[in-house]
N, C-alpha and C positions, 0 to 999 in steps of 0.2 A: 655558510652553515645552513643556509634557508634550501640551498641546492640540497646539501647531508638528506636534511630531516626530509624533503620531496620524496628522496631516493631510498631514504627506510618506510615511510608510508607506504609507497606506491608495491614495492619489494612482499608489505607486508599481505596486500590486500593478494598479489596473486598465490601465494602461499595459501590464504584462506581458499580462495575460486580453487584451487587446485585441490585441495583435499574435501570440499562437498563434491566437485565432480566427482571424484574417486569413490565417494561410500555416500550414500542417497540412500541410506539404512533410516536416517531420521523421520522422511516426510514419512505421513501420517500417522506418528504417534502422540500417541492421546496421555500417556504412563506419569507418574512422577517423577519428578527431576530426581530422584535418588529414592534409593531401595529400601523397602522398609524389613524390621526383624523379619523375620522366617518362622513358620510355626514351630519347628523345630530347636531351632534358635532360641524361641520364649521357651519351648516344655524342658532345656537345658538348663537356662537362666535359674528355672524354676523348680526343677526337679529335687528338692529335698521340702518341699511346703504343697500344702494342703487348697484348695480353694478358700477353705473358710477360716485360713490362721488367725487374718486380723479381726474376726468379730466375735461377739463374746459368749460365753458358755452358754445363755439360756438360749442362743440363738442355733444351738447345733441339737442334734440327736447323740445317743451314745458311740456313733461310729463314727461320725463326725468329728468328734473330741479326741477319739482313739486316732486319728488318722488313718485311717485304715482305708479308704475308697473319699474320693473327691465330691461335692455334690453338683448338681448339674443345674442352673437356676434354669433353665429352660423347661424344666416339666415343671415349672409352677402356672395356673392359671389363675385369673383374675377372681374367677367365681368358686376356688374354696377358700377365697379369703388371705391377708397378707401373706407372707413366706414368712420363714423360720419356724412356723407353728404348728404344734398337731393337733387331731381330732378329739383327741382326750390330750387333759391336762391336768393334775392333781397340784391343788394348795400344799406347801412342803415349807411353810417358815416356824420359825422358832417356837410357834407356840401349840407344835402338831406333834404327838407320841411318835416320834418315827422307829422305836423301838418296837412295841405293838401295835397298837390300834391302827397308827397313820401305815405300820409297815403290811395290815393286814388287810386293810382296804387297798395299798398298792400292790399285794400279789393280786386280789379279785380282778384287780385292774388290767393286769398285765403290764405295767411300767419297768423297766427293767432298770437296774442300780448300774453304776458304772465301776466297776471291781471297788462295790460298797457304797460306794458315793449316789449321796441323790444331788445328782447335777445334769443338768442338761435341759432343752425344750419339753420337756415332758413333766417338767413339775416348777413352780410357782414361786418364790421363794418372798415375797413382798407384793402386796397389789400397787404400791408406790413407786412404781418401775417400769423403767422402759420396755420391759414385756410384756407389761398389762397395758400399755399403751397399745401396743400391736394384737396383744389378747382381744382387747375389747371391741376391733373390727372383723374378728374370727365367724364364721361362719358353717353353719350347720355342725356345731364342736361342744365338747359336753366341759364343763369344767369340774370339779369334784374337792368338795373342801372336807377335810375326814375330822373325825369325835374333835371337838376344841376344851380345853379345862377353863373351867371359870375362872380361876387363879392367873390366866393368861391368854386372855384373850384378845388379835390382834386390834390393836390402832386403826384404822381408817382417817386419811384427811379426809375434805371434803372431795378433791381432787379426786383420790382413791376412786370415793362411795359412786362418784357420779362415772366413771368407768366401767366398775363394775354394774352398775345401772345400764349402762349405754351395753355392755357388752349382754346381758339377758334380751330387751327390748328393741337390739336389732341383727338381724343374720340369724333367726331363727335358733339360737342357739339354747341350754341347760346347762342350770346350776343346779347341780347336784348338793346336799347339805346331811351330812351324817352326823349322828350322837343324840344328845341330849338336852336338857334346859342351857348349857351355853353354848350350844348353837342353836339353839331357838333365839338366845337374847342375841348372836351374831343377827342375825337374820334381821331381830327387832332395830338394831343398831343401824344396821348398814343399806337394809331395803325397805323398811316400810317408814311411814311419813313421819317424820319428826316434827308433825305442827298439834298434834294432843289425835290425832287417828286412832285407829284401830290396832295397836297390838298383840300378834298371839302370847297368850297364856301359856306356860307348860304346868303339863300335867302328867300325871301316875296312876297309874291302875293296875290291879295285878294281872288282867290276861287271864287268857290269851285274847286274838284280837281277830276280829271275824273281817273276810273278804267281805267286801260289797258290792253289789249290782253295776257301779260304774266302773269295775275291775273286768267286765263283761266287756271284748274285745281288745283290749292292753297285755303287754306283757306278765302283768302280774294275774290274769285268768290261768295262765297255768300254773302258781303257787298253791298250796295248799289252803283248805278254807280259813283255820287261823294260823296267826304269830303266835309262838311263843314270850311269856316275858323273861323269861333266861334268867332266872335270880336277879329279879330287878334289873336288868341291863337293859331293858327296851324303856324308852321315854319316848311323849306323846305333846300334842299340844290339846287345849280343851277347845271342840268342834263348836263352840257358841262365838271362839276369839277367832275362827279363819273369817278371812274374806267371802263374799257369796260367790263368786268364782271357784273358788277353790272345789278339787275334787278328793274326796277322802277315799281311800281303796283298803288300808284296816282300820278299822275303831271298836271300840267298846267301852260302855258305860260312859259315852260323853267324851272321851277321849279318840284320839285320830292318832297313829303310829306312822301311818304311810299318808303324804298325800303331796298334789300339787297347786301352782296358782300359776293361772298366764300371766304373763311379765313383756306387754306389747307383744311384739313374735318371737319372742324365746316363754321361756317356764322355768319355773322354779320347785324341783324334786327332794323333798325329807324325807328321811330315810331313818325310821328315831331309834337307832340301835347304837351301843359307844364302841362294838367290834374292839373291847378291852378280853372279852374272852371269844372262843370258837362256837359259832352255832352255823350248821350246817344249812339250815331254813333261812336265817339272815341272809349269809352268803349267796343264796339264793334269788334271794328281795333284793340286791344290791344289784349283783347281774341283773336283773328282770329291770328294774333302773335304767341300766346304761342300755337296754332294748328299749325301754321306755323312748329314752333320749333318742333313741334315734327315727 
């Protein structure tokens, strides 16, 4: 048997010698031991899904959602700040008119609805979310919170407040802030010191509201010299409760309708009209805003 087994080893080996002499196709290849899918192969595999199936709504634009075109993570760079996100982004949770006010500051905006729906990266729907996580390293991006009802005004954690903090004070970015005394008391809530500080006041005056000398070189230099107060629809805070930072661009009688405060490298932009009815001149001041922001 010891002969057998000699006579198939030996058998076996020149069978190998025999067939490398024959094909010397292997030396120098460098390749893997087996073939991987094909590009063709995957876009087959793949061909009824989207690049972005598996991630969630706030993370897409409205074409995105539609399926309509793929997106390409490769035109994202490092320095406009995370992906999924855009340049403008409007607050859109439960306690915003999205029937007028909130729906009137998003046509000025240009956000576009998804056949009706507000859904997508372009509007905000909680600051307690994994959007505002990714919001809040956004860069050079305006954010836009529209009229709020005192009757429902959002929650903030701490979590929240201090995002939304983080997101004004780095990447240069703007918070935009429209309406009235409750989004003035927003503002009180969520941005300014909650250790006995300084709070703005809101206030009322009838108007109109005169441009001022630090509207000299800003988008709001080519507005008209005043606001309107639109039947009461423009609200203010009173100029004694801003910050010394701060820059007022309308006021009158004590009262300030437009103004700003630096916020480390972002700013903070109120815009104290509740855009519950049409004024041409507002709409105006909002746009001049979003030049502002930028």
């Amino acid at each position: 048997s010891r002969v057998l087994l000699a006579a198939c080893v030996a058998a076996g080996v020149l069978v190998v010698v025999a067939l490398i002499a024959g094909d010397e196709s292997w030396r120098g290849q460098t390749g893997p031991v087996s073939e991987t899918m094909s590009q063709a192969e995957a876009d087959h595999m793949f061909r009824h899904t989207v690049d972005f199936k598996d991630y969630p709504g706030w993370a897409k634009d409205v074409t995105a959602i539609n399926a309509q075109a793929k997106i390409n993570h490769g035109v994202w760079k490092y320095y406009k700040g995370p992906p999924f996100l855009q340049r403008v982004t409007m607050f859109a949770g439960n306690d915003v008119d999205i029937t007028y006010s909130g729906n009137l500051v998003r046509r000025i905006l240009g956000l576009p609805k998804n056949f009706g729906k507000w859904e997508g990266n372009t509007f905000l729907k909680t600051f307690d979310s994994q959007q505002m996580r990714f919001l809040q390293s956004n860069k050079h991006s305006v954010l836009v919170i529209p009229p709020l009802q005192a009757s429902n005004l959002p929650l903030l954690t701490d979590e929240a407040k201090g995002m939304l903090k983080h997101y004004m004070a780095v990447g240069h970015n703007t918070l935009i802030v429209c309406g009235g005394p409750a989004s003035v008391q927003f503002i009180n809530n969520n941005l300014l010191p909650s250790d006995g500080g300084r709070l703005l006041e809101p206030a009322w005056t009838r108007g109109p509201y005169e441009k001022q000398q630090v509207a000299v070189g800003t988008p709001f230099q080519t507005l008209p010299v005043t606001l309107p107060n639109v039947m009461n629809h423009a609200h203010g805070v009173r100029l004694q409760s801003l910050p010394m930072e701060a820059k007022s661009y309308f006021e009158t009688h004590g009262v300030s309708v437009v103004f700003s405060v630096v916020f480390g490298e972002g700013q903070l932009l109120f815009v104290g009209f509740d855009y519950s009815t049409l004024s041409k001149t507002w709409v105006k001041t909002l746009i001049a805003g979003m030049e502002f922001a930028a």
